[in-house]
N, C-alpha and C positions, 0 to 999 in steps of 0.2 A: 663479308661472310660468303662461303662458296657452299654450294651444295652438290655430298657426294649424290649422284645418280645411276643406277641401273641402264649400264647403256643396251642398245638394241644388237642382239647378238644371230641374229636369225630370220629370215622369214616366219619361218615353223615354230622360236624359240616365243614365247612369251614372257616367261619370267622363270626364276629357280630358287634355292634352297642357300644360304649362308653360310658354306661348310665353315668356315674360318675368319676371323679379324687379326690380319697382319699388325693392326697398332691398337691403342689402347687413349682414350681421352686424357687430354693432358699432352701425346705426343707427338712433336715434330714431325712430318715429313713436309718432302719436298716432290717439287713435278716427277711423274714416274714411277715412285715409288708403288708398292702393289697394297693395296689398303686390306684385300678382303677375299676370298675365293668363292666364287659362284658354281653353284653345282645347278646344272639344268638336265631336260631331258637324255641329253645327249654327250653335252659336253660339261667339261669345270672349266671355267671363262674366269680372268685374273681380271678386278675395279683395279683402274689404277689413281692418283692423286692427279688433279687437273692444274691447281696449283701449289704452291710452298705455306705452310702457314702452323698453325696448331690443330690436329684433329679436336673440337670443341663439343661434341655431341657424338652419341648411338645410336638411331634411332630401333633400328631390328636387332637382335645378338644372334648370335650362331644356333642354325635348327631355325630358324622363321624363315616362309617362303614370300617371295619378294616379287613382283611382277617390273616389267619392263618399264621405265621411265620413274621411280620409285626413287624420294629420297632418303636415306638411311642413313645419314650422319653430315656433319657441317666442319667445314675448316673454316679459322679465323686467317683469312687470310695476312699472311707478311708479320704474324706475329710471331714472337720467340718463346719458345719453353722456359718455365722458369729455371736457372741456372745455381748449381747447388749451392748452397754459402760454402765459403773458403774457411778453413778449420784455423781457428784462431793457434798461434803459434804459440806451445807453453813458453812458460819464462824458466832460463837457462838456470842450470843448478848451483847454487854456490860453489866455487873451486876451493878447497881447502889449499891451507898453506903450507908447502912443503914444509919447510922448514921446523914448522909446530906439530905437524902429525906423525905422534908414536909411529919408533920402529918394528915391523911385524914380526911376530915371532912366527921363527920356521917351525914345519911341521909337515906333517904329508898331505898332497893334495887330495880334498875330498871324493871321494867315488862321483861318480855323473848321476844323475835322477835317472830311473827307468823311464825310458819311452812309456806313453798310456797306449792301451789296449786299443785298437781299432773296434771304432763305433760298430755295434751286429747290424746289417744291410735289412731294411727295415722288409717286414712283412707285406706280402702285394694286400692290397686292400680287396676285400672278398666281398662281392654281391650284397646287397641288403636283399633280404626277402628270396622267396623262393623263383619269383622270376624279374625279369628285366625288360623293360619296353623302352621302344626307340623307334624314330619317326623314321620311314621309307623313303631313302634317298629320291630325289626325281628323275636321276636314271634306274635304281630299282624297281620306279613305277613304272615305266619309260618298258623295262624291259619286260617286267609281267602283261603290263598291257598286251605287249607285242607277242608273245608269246603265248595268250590265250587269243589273241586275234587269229593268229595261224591257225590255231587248233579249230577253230571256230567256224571258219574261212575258206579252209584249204580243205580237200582231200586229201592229206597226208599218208601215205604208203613209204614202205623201207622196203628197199632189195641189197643183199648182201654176196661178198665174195672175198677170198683171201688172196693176198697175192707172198712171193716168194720174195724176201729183201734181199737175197746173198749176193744179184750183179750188183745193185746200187750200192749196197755196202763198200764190196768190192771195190765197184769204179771212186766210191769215194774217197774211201781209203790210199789209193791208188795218183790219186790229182790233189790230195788236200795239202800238201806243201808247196806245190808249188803254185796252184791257186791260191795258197793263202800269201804267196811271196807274189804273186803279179797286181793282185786285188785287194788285198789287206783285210779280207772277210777271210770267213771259216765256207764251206762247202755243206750245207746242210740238208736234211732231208725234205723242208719245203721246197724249197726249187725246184724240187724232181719234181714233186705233186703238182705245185702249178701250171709246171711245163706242161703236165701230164693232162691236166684238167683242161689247158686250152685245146689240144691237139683233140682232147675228147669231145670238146663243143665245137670243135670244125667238123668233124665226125659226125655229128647227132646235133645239129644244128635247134631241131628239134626243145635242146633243154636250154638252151638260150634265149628262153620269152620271158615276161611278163602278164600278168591278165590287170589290164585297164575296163572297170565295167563290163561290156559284153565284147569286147573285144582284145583281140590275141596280138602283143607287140613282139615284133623278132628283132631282137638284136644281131647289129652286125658287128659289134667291137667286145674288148675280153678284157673288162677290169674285175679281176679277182678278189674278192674280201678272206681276207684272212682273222679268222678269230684271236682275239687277244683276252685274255682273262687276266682281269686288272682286280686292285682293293676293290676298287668301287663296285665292281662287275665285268661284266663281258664286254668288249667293245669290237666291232671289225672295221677296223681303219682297211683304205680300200687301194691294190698294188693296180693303176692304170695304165691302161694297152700295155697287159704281161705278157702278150705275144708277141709283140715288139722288144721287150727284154733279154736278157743273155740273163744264166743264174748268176754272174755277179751282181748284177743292176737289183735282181730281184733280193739277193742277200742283202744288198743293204741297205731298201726301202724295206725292207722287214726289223731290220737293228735298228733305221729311223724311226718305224711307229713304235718298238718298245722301248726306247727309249724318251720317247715325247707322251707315252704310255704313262711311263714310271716318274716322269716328272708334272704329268697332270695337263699338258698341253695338247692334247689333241684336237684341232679345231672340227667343228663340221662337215668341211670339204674333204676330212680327210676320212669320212665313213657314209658318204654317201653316194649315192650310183653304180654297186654292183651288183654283175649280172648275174655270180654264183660266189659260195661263200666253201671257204675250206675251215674244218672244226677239229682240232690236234688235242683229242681227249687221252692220248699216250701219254701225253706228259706230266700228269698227274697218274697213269696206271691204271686205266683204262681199257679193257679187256674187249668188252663188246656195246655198243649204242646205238638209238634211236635218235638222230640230230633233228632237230624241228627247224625246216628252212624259215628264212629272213629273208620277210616279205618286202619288197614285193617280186622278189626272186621266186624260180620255180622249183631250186632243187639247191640240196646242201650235200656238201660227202665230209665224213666221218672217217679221221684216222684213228691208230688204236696203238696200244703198246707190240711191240716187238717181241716174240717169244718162242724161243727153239720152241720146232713141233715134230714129231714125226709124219711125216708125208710118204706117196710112194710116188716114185719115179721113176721114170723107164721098166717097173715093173718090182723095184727095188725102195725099201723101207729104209728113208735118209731121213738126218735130222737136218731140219733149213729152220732160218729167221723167218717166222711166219708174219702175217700183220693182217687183222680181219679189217676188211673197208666194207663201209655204210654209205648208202645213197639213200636218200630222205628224198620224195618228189611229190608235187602238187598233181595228182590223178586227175584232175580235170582237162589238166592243157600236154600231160607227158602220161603215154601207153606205158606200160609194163614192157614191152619189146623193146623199146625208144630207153629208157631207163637201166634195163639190164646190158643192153650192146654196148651201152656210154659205161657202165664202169666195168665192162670185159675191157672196155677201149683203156681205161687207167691202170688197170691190172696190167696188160702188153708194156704200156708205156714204160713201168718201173721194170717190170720183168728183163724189159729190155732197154735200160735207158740209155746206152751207147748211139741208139738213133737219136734219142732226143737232140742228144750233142752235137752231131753233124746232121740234124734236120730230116732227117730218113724216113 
């Protein structure tokens, strides 16, 4: 007999939640195969089978939280499933004798049976009772925690500005075939942002800390988190040294985390250690917000939906692609002056993202 175990998935991880059992007692697997799906604070981490045999035991079912080194079911090791019986073959029909079997009398062939009616698609099954409880995933706790820790924690201040999307449109517009024909990505509006955010924390160097206890960490490198809103929740898998990046590199370390997103594979490394976080609440239509930085970051920026506005210009009333940006900042370690120059400096950047491209 072998025992499945909770293996060790973390320094920080201790145990998590049973979203799922890939097999069922009674069934075969073999080494490899993925037994069960662990949802912890952070991440959903795949058990997989150590050996070949019968899964023989359950111990927790789906919804039971399970700590690290925990056995929760047993294979019989090198045994076989039992195998269906083979369906006994009827005995063949008597062949009547040509010879002796009346000749049929002619007549017309009968009409065919109607087809039967396609079965009605059954009704979804409606709620019992007036309301419905269910247990708090351990990243849904994961993340309320963390998000009353900030509140709690931080100074949190917002300063706002809009900027004009019609170059970046433009320029993308503009490059998207045949960056999509050198690179095999699409040209999107993160890239510009990130670009935009690095060049802004070389600027104001300032929003690049962290607060450890009583003291103030400055960072000197730009790994950028980018927000991802998954089933599970929000996740920000994290794009490293983005200033070292070209926007194709950063296209598609972005299609890589939602892609490894939507398949449940995000490991830890891949959301931990960024300096500032980008939060794309346009995509759902999202007009205006208050983003609550992720700690232990100092500051978070907030994009928003795109929406003809009229502005005035050169002294003239145009209609442009407007987009209001949010910067969320921790007031103990970032000034109001420090805070507002940093996203005049990402406002420039899109306004004018033709320097981005050639480094300008």
């Amino acid at each position: 007999m072998a025992d499945i175990k909770i293996p060790a998935l973390g320094e920080s991880v201790a145990g998590g939640q049973i979203s799922k059992w890939h097999f069922k007692v009674g069934d075969a697997v073999k080494v490899g195969d993925v037994l069960l799906t662990l949802e912890t604070d952070k991440v959903a981490a795949e058990v997989t089978a150590d050996t070949s045999g019968v899964l023989t035991s359950i111990a927790n079912q789906e919804g039971d939280d399970v700590v690290i080194g925990a056995v929760v079911g047993v294979i019989a090791e090198g045994a076989a499933a039992p195998a269906a019986s083979a369906p006994v073959p009827a005995a063949p029909a008597p062949v009547a004798d040509p010879k002796s079997a009346p000749e049929p009398e002619a007549k017309a062939a009968p009409a065919p049976a109607p087809k039967p009616a396609p079965a009605p698609a059954a009704a979804p099954a409606k709620p019992e009772g007036r309301i419905t409880r269910k247990k708090m995933t351990p990243l849904r706790r994961k993340i309320a925690d963390q998000l009353v820790s900030a509140q709690q924690n931080a100074a949190i201040l917002t300063t706002f500005n809009e900027c004009d999307m019609s170059n970046v449109m433009a320029l993308r517009s503009k490059l998207q075939d045949s960056f999509v024909k050198t690179h095999g990505v699409k040209l999107g509006f993160m890239s510009f942002f990130v670009k935009a955010v690095v060049e802004a924390l070389k600027a104001v160097p300032q929003i690049n800390v962290r607060v450890e206890g009583d003291e103030i960490v400055q960072q000197h490198y730009f790994d950028i988190g980018v927000a991802v809103g998954t089933e599970k929740g929000l996740i920000v898998p994290v794009l490293r040294d983005a200033d070292q990046k070209g926007f194709a590199d950063i296209e598609k370390d972005i299609l890589a985390y939602a892609a490894k997103a939507k398949e449940g594979k995000i490991s830890l490394p891949d959301l931990t250690g960024g300096v500032f976080t980008i939060s794309n609440g346009g995509v759902y239509g999202s007009l205006l917000s208050t983003p609550i930085i992720n700690p232990p970051q100092s500051a978070i920026l907030g994009m928003h939906s795109i929406q003809q506005r009229a502005v005035v210009v050169d002294g003239q009333v145009v209609v442009r692609p407007m987009m209001y940006l949010a910067l969320s900042y921790d007031h103990r370690v970032v000034d109001g002056k420090e805070a507002v120059t940093f996203l005049i400096r990402i406002k420039d950047c899109i306004e004018n993202p033709a320097r981005m491209l050639v480094g300008a």
